[in-house]
mmCIF file of the C-alpha atoms, coordinates in Angstrom:
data_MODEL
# 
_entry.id   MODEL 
# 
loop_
_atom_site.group_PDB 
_atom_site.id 
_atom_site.type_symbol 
_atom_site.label_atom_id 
_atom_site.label_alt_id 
_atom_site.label_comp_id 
_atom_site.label_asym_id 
_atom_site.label_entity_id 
_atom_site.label_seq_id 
_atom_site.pdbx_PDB_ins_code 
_atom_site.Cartn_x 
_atom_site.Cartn_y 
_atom_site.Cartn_z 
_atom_site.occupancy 
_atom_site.B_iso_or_equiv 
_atom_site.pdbx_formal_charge 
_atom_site.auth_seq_id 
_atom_site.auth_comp_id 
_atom_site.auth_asym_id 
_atom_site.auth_atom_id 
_atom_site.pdbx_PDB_model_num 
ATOM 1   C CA . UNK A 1 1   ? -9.985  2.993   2.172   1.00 0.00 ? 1   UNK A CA 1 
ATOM 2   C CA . UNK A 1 2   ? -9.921  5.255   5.081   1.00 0.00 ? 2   UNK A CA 1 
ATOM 3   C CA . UNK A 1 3   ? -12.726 8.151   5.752   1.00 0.00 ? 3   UNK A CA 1 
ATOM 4   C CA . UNK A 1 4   ? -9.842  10.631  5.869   1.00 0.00 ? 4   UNK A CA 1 
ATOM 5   C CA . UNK A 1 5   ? -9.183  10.124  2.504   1.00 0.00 ? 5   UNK A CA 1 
ATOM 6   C CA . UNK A 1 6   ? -12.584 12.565  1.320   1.00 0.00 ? 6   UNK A CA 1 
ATOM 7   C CA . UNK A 1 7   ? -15.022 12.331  -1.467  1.00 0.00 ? 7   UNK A CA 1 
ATOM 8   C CA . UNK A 1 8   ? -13.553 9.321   -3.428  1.00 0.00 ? 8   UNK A CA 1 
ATOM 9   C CA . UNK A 1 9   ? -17.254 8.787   -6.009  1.00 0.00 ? 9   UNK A CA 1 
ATOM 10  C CA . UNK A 1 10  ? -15.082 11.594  -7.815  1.00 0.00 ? 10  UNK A CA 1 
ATOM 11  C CA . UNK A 1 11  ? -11.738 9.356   -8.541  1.00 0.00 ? 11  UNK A CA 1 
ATOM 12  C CA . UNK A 1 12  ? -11.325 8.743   -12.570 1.00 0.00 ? 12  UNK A CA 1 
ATOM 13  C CA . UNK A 1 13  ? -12.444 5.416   -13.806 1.00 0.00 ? 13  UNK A CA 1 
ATOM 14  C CA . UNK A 1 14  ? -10.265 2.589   -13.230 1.00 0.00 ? 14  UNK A CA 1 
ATOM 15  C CA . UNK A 1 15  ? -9.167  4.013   -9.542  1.00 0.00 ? 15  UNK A CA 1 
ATOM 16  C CA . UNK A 1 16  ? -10.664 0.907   -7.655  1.00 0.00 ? 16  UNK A CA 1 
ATOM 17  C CA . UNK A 1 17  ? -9.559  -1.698  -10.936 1.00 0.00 ? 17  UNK A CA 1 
ATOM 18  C CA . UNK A 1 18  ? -6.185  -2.762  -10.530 1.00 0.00 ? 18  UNK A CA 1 
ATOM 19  C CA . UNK A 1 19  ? -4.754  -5.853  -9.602  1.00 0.00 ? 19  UNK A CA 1 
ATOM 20  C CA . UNK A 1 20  ? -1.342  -5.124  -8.773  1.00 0.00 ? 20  UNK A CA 1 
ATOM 21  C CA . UNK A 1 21  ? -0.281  -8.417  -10.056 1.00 0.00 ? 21  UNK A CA 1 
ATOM 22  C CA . UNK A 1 22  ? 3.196   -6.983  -9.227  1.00 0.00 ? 22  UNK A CA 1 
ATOM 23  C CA . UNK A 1 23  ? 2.811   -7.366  -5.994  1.00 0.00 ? 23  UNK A CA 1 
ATOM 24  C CA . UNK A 1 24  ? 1.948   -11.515 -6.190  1.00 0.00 ? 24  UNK A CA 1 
ATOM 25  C CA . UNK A 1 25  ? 6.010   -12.306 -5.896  1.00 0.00 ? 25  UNK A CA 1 
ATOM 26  C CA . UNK A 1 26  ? 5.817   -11.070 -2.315  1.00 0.00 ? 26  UNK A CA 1 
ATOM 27  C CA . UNK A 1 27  ? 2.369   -13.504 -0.961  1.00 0.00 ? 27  UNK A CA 1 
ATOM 28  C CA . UNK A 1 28  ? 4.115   -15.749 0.875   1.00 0.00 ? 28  UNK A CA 1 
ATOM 29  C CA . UNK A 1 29  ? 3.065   -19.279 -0.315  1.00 0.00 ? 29  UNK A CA 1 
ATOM 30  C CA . UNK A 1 30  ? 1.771   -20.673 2.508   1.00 0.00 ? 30  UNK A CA 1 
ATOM 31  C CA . UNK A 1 31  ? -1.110  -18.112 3.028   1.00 0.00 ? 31  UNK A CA 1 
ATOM 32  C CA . UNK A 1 32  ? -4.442  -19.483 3.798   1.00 0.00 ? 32  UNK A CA 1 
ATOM 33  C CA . UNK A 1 33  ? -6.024  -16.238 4.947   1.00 0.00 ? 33  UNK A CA 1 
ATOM 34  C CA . UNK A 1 34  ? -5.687  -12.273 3.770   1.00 0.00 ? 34  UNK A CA 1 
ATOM 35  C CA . UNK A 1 35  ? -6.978  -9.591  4.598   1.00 0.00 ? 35  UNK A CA 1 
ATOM 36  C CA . UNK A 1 36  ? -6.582  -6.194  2.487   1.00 0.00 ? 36  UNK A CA 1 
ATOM 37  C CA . UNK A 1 37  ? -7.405  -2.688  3.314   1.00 0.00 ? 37  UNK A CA 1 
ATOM 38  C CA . UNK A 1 38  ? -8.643  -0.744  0.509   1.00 0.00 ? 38  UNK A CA 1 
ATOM 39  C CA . UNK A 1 39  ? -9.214  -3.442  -2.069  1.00 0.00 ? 39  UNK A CA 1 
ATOM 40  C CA . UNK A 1 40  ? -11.053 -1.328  -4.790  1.00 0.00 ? 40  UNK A CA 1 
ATOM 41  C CA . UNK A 1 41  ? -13.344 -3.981  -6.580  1.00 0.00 ? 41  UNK A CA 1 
ATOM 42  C CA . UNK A 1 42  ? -11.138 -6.719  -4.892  1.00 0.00 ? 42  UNK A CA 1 
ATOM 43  C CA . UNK A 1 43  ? -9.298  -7.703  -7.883  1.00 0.00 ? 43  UNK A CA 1 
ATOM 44  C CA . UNK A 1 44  ? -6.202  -8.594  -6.053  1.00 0.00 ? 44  UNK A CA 1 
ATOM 45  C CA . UNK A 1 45  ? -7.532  -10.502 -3.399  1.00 0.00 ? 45  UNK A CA 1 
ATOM 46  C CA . UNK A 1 46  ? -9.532  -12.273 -5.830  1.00 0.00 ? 46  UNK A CA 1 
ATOM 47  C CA . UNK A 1 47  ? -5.902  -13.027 -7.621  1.00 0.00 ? 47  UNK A CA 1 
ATOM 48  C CA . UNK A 1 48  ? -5.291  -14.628 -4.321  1.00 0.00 ? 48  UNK A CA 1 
ATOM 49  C CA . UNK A 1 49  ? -8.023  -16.982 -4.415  1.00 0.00 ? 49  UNK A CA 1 
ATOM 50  C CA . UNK A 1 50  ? -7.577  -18.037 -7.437  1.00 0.00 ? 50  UNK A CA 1 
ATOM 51  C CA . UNK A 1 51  ? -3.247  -18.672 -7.091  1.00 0.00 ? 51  UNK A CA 1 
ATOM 52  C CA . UNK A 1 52  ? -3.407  -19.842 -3.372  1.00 0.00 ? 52  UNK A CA 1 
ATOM 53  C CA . UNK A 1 53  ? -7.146  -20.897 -3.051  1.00 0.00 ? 53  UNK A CA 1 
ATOM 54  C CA . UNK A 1 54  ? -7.017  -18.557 0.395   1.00 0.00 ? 54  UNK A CA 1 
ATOM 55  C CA . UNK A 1 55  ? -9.940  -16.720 2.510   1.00 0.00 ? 55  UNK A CA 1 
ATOM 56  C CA . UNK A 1 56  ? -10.057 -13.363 1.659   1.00 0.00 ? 56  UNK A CA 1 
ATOM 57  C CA . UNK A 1 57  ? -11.247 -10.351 3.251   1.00 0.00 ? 57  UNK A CA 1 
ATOM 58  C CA . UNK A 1 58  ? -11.127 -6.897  2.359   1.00 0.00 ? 58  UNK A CA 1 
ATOM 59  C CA . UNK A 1 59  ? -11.988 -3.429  3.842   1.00 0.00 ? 59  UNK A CA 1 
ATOM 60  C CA . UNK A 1 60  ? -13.183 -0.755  1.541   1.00 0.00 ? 60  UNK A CA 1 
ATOM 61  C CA . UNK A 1 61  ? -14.911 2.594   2.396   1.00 0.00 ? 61  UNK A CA 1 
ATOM 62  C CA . UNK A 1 62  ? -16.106 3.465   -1.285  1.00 0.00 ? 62  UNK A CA 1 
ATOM 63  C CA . UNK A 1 63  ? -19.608 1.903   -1.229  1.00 0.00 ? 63  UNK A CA 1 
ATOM 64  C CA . UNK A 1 64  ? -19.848 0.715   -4.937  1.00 0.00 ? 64  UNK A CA 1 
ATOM 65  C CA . UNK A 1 65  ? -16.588 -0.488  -4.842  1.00 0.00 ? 65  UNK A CA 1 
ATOM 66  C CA . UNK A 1 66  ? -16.825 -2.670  -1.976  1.00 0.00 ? 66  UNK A CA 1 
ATOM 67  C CA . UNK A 1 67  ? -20.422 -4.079  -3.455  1.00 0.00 ? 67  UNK A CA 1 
ATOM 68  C CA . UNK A 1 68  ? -18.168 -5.301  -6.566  1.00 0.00 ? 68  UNK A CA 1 
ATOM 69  C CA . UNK A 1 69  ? -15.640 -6.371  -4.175  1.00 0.00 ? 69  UNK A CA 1 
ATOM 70  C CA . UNK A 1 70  ? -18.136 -8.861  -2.331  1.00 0.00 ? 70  UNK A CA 1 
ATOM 71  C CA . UNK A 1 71  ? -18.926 -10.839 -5.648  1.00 0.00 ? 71  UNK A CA 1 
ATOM 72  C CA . UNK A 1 72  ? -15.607 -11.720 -5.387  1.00 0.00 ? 72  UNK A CA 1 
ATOM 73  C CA . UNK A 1 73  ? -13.975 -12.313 -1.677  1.00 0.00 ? 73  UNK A CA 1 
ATOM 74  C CA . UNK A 1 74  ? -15.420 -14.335 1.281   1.00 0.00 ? 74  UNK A CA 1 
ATOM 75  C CA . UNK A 1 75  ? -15.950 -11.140 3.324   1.00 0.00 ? 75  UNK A CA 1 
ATOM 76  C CA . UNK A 1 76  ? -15.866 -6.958  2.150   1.00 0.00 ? 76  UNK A CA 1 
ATOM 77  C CA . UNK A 1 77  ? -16.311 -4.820  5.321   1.00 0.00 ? 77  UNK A CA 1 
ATOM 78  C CA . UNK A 1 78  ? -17.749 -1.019  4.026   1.00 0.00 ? 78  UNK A CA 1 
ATOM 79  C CA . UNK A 1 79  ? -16.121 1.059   6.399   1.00 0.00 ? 79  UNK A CA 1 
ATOM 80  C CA . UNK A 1 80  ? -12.813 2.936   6.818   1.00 0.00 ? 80  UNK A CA 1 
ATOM 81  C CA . UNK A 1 81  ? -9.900  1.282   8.286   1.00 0.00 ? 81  UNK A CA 1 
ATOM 82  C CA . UNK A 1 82  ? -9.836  2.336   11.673  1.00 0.00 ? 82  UNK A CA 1 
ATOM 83  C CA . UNK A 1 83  ? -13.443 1.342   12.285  1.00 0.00 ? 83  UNK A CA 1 
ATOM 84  C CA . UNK A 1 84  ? -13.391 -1.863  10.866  1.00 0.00 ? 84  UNK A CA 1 
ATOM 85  C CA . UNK A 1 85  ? -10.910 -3.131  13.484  1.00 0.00 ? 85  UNK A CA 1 
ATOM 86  C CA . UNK A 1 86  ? -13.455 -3.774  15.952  1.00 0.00 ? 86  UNK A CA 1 
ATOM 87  C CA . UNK A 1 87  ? -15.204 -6.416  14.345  1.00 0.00 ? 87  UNK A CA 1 
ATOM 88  C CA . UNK A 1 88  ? -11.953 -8.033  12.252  1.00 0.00 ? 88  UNK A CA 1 
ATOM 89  C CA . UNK A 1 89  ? -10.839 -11.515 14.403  1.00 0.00 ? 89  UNK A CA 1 
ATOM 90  C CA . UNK A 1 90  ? -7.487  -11.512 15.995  1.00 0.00 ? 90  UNK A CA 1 
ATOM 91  C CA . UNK A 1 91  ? -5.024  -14.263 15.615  1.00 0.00 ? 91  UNK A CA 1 
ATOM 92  C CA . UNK A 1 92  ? -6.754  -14.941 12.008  1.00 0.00 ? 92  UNK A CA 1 
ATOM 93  C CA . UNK A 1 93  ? -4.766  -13.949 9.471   1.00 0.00 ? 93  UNK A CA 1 
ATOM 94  C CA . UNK A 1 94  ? -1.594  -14.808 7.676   1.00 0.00 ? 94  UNK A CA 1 
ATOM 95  C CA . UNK A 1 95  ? -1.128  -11.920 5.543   1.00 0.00 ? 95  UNK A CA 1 
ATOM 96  C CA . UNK A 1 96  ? -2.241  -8.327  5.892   1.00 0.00 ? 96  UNK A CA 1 
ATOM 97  C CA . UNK A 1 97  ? -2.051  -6.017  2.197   1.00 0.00 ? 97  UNK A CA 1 
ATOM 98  C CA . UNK A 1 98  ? -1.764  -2.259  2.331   1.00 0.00 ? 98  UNK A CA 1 
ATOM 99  C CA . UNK A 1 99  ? -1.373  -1.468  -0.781  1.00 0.00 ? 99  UNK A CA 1 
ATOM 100 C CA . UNK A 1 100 ? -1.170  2.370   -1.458  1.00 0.00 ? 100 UNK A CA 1 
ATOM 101 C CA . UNK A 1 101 ? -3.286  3.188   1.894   1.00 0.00 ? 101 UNK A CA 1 
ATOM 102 C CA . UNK A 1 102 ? -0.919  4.224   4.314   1.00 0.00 ? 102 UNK A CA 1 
ATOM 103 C CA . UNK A 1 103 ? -0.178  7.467   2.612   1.00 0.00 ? 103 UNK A CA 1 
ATOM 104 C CA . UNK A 1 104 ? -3.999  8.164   2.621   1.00 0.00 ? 104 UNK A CA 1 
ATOM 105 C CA . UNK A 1 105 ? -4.759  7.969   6.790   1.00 0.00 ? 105 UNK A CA 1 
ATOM 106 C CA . UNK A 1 106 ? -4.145  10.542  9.107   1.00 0.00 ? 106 UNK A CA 1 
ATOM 107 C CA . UNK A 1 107 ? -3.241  7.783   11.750  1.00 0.00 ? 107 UNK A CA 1 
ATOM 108 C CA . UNK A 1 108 ? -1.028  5.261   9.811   1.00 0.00 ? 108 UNK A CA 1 
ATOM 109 C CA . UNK A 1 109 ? 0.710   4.411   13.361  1.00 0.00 ? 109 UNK A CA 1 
ATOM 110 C CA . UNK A 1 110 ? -1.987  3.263   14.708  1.00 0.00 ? 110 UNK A CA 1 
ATOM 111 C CA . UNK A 1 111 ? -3.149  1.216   12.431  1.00 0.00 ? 111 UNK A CA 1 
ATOM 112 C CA . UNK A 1 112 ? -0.099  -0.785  12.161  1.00 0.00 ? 112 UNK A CA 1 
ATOM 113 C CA . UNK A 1 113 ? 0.260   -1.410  15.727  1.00 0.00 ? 113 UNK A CA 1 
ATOM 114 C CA . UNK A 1 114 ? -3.480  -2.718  15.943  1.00 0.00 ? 114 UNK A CA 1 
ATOM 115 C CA . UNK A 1 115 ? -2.845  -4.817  12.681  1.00 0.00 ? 115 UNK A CA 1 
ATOM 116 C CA . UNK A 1 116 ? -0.356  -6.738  14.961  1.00 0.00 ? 116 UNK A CA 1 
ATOM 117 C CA . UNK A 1 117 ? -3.097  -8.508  16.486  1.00 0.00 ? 117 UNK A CA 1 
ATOM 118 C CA . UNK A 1 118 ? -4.863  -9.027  13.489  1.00 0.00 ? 118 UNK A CA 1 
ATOM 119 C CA . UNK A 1 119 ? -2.268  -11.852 12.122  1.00 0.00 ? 119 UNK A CA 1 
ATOM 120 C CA . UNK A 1 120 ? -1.099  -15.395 13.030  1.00 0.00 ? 120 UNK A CA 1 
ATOM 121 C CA . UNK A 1 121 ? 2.158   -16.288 14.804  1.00 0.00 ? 121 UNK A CA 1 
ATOM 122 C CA . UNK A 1 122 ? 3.954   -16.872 10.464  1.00 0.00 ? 122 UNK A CA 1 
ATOM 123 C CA . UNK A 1 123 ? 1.961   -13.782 9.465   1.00 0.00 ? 123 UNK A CA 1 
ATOM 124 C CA . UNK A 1 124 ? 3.031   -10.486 7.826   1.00 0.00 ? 124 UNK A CA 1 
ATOM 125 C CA . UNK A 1 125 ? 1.986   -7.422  6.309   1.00 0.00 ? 125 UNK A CA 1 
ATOM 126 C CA . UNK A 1 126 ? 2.466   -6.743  2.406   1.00 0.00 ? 126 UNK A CA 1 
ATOM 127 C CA . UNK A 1 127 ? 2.830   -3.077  1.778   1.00 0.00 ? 127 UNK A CA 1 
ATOM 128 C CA . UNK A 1 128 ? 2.909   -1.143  -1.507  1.00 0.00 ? 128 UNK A CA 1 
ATOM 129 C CA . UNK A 1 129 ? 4.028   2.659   -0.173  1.00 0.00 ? 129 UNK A CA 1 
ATOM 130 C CA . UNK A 1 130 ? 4.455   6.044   -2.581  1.00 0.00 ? 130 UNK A CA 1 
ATOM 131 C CA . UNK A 1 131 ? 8.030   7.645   -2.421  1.00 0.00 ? 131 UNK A CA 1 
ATOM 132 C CA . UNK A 1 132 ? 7.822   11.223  -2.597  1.00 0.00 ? 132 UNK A CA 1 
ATOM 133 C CA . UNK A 1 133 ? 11.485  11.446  -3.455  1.00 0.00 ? 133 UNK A CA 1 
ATOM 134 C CA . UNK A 1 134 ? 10.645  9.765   -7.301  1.00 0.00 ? 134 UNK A CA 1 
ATOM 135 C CA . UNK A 1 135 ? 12.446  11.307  -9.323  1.00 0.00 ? 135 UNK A CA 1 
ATOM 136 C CA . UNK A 1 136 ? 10.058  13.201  -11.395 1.00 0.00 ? 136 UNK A CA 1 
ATOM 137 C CA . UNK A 1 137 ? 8.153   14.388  -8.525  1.00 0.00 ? 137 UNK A CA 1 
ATOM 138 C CA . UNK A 1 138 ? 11.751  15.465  -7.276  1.00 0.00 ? 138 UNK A CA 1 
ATOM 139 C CA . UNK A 1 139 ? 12.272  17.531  -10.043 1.00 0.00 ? 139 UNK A CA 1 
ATOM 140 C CA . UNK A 1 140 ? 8.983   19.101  -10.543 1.00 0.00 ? 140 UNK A CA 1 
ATOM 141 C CA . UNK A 1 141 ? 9.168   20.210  -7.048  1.00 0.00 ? 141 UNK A CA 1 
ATOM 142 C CA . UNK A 1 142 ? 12.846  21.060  -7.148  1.00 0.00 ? 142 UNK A CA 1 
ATOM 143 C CA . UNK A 1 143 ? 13.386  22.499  -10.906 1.00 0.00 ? 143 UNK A CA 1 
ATOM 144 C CA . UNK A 1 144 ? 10.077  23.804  -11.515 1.00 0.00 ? 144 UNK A CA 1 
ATOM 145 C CA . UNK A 1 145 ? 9.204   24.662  -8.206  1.00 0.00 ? 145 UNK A CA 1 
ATOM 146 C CA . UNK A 1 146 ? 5.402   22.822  -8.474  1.00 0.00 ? 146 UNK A CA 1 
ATOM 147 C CA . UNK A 1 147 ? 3.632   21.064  -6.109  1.00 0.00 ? 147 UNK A CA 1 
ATOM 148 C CA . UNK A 1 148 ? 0.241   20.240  -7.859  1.00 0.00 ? 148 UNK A CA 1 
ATOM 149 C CA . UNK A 1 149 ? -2.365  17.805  -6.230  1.00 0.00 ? 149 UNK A CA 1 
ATOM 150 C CA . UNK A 1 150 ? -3.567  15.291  -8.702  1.00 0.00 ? 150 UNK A CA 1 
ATOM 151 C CA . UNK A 1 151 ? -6.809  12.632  -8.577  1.00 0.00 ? 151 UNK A CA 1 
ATOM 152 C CA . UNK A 1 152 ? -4.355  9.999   -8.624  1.00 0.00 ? 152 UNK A CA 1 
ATOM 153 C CA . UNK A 1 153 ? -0.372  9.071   -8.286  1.00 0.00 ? 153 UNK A CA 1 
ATOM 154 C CA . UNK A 1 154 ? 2.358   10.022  -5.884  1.00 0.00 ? 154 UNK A CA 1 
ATOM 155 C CA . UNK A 1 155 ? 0.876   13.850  -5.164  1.00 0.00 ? 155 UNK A CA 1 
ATOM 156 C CA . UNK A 1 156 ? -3.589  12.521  -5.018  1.00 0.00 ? 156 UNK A CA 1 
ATOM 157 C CA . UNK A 1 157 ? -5.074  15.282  -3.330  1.00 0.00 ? 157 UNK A CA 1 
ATOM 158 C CA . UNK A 1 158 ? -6.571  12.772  -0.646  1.00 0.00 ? 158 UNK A CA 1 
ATOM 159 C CA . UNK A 1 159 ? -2.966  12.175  0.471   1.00 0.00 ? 159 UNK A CA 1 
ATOM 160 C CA . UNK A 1 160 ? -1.926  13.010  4.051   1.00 0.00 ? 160 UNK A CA 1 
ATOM 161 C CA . UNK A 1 161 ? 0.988   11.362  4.578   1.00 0.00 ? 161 UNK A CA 1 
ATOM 162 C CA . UNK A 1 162 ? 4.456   10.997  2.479   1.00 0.00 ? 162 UNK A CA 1 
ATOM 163 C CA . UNK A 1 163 ? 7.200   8.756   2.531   1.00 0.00 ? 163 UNK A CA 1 
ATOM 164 C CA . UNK A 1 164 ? 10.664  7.829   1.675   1.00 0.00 ? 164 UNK A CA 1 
ATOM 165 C CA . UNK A 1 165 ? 12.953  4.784   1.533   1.00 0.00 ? 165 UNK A CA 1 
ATOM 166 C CA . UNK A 1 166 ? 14.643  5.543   5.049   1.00 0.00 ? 166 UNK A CA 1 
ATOM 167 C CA . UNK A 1 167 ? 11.498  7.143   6.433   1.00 0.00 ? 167 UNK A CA 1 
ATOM 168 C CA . UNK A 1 168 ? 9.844   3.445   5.995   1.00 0.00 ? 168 UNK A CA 1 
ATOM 169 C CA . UNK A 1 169 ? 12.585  2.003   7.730   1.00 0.00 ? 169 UNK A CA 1 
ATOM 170 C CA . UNK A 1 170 ? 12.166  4.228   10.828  1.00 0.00 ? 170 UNK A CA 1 
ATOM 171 C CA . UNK A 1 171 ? 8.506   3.974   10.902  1.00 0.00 ? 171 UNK A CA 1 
ATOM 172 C CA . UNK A 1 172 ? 8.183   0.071   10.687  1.00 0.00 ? 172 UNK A CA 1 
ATOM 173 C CA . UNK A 1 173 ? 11.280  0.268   13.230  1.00 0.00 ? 173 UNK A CA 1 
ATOM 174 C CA . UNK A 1 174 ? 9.777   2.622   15.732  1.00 0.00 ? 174 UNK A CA 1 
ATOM 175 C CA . UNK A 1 175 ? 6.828   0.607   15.780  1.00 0.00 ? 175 UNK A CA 1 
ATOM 176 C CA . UNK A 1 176 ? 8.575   -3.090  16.472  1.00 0.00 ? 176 UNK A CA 1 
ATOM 177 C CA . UNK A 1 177 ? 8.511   -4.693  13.485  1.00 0.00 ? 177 UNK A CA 1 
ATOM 178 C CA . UNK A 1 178 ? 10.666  -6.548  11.696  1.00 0.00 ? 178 UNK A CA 1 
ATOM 179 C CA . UNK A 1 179 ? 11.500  -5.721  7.983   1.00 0.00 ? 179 UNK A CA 1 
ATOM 180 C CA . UNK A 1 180 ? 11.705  -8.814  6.124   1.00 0.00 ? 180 UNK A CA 1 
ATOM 181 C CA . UNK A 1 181 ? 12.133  -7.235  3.024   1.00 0.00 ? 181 UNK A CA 1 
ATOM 182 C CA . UNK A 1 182 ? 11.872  -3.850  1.105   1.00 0.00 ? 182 UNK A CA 1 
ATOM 183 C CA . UNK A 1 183 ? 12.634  -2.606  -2.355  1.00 0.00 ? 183 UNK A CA 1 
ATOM 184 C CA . UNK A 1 184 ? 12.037  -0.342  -5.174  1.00 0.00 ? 184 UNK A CA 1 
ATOM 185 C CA . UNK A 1 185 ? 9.114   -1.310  -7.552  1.00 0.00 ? 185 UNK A CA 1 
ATOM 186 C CA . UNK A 1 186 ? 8.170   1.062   -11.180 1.00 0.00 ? 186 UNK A CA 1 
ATOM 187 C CA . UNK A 1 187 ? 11.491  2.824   -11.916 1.00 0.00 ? 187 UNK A CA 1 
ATOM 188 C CA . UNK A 1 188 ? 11.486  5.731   -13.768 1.00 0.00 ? 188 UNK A CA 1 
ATOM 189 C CA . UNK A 1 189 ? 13.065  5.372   -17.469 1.00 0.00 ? 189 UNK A CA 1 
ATOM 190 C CA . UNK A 1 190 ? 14.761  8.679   -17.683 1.00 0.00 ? 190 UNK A CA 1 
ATOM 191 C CA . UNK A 1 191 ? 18.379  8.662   -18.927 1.00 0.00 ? 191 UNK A CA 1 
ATOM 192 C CA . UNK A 1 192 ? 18.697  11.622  -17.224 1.00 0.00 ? 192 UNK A CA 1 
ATOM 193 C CA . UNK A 1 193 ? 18.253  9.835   -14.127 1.00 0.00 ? 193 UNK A CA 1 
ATOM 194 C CA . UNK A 1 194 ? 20.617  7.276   -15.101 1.00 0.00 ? 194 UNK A CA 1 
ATOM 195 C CA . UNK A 1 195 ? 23.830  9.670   -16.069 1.00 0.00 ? 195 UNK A CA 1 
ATOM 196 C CA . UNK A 1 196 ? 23.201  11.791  -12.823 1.00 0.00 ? 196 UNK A CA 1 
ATOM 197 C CA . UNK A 1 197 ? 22.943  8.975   -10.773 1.00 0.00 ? 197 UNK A CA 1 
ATOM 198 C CA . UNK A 1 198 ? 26.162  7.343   -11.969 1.00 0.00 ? 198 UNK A CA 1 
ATOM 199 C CA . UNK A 1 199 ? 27.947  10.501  -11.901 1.00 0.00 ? 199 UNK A CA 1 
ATOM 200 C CA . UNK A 1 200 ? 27.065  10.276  -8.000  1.00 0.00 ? 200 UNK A CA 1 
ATOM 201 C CA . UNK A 1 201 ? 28.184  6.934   -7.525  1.00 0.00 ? 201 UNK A CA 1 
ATOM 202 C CA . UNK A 1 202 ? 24.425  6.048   -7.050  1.00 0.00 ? 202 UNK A CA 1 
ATOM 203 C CA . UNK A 1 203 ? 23.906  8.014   -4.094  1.00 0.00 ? 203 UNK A CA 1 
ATOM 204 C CA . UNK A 1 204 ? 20.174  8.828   -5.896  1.00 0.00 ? 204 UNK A CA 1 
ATOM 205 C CA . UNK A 1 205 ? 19.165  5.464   -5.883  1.00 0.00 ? 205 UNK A CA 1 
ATOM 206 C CA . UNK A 1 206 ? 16.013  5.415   -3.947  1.00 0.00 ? 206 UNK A CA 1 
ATOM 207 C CA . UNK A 1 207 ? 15.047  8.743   -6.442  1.00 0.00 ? 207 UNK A CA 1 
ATOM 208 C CA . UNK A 1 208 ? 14.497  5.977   -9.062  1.00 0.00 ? 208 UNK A CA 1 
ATOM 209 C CA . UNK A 1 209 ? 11.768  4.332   -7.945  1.00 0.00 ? 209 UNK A CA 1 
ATOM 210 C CA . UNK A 1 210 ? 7.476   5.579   -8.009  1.00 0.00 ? 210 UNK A CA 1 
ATOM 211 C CA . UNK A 1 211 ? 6.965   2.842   -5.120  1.00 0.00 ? 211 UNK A CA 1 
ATOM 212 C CA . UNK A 1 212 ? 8.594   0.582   -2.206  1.00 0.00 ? 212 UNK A CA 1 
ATOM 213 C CA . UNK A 1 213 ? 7.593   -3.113  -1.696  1.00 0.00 ? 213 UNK A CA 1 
ATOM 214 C CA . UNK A 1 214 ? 7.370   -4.309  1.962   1.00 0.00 ? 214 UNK A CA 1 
ATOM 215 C CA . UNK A 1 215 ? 6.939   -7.277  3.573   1.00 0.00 ? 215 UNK A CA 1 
ATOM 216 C CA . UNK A 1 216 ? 7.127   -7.172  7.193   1.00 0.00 ? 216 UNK A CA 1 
ATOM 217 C CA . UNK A 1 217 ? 6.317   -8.826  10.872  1.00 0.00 ? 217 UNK A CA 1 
ATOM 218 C CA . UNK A 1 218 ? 6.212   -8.633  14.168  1.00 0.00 ? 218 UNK A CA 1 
ATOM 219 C CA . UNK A 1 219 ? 9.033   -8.803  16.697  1.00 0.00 ? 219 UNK A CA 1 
# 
C-alpha cells in the first residue's frame, strides 16, 4: 500500500489477512499473470495461484506484511505504489487488482494511467472501491451529524480519497478506460433502507452497497 497512507504497524490484527474470495467471480479465466497493489500477506493472490495456477506479483509497503506475502507469490515488491512502477515490466500482465487502495493515495490518477502500460493487449484491472454514500455512513453523517475516522472501513483515518457509484464512472471515463463491468458488492441489511428506498422508486440504490466491483480496460 501506498506511503501516503501513514503509520500502518498500528492497523488492528487481521488488516493485511483477508482474501476477498468475493472478488474471485471477476478474475477473468484466462489470466496467466497478476499483479496486486497492496496485497496484505498475499492471501488473494495466493487464491490465484492456487484456482488459475498464474504468476503473481504483489506490491506492499507494510514491511512484515510483504515478508509473509513473499512465502506465498512469485514476486512481493516493499515499496509504495508509485515507486514500484519503475521496476514493474510493461506489456506483462493480464490482470491488475486494486483492491481497497485507490481511496488510500493522494495520486489515484496517476496511477491508473501508468497501470495502462503495465498490462497485456486482453488485460484489465480488478478494482474493489469504498462508497462513501453507504448507507450507514450516509446517515451517521446526515442524521447524527458524525464524521469519525476509524482504523479500518469506509471512514480509515489513512483515507484520502472518497468515492461514489457515478464518481467511478467519471474517473475511469476521464482517464480512457473502458468499464467492462461495475456493481454493488456487501449490501447493507437494514429494512429501513429497504422501505425508504422503495418508497423512492429506488432512486437510493447505490446507498445500499459498502463497496463497488470493477473490472475495467483500456481503450
Amino acid at each position: 500500500m501506498n506511503a501516503d497512507m501513514g503509520n500502518l504497524s498500528k492497523k488492528p490484527t487481521g488488516y493485511y489477512e483477508s482474501k476477498r474470495e468475493d472478488m474471485l467471480k471477476y478474475i477473468p479465466q484466462n489470466t496467466k499473470t497478476t499483479l496486486e497493489f497492496g496485497c496484505g500477506f498475499g492471501g488473494f493472490s495466493a487464491l490465484l495461484k492456487e484456482r488459475f495456477n498464474t504468476e503473481s506479483w504483489a506490491v506492499e509497503i507494510n514491511e512484515e506484511a510483504a515478508r509473509e506475502a513473499a512465502k506465498k507469490l512469485d514476486k512481493v515488491i516493499n515499496s509504495d505504489a508509485a515507486k514500484s512502477l519503475d521496476i514493474i515490466p510493461d506489456n506483462y500482465f493480464d490482470c491488475v487488482i486494486l483492491f481497497d487502495i485507490l481511496e488510500h493515495l493522494l495520486d489515484p490518477f496517476s496511477l491508473l494511467c501508468t497501470l495502462k502500460t503495465k498490462l497485456t493487449k486482453k488485460g484489465v484491472i480488478i478494482a474493489s472501491i469504498p462508497n462513501i454514500r453507504y448507507y450507514r455512513t450516509l446517515v451517521d453523517l446526515v442524521i447524527h451529524g458524525n464524521w469519525d475516522y476509524k482504523d479500518h472501513g469506509i471512514l480509515d483515518k489513512t483515507h484520502l480519497r472518497f468515492f461514489t457509484y457515478k464518481s467511478i464512472i467519471k474517473i475511469f471515463n476521464l482517464l480512457d478506460f473502458q468499464i467492462l463491468l461495475i456493481e454493488g458488492i456487501h449490501p447493507t441489511s437494514s429494512r429501513t433502507f429497504k422501505v425508504l428506498n422503495a418508497f423512492l422508486l429506488n432512486f437510493l440504490a447505490d446507498v445500499k452497497y459498502k463497496h463497488f466491483a470493477m473490472v475495467a480496460k483500456p481503450r
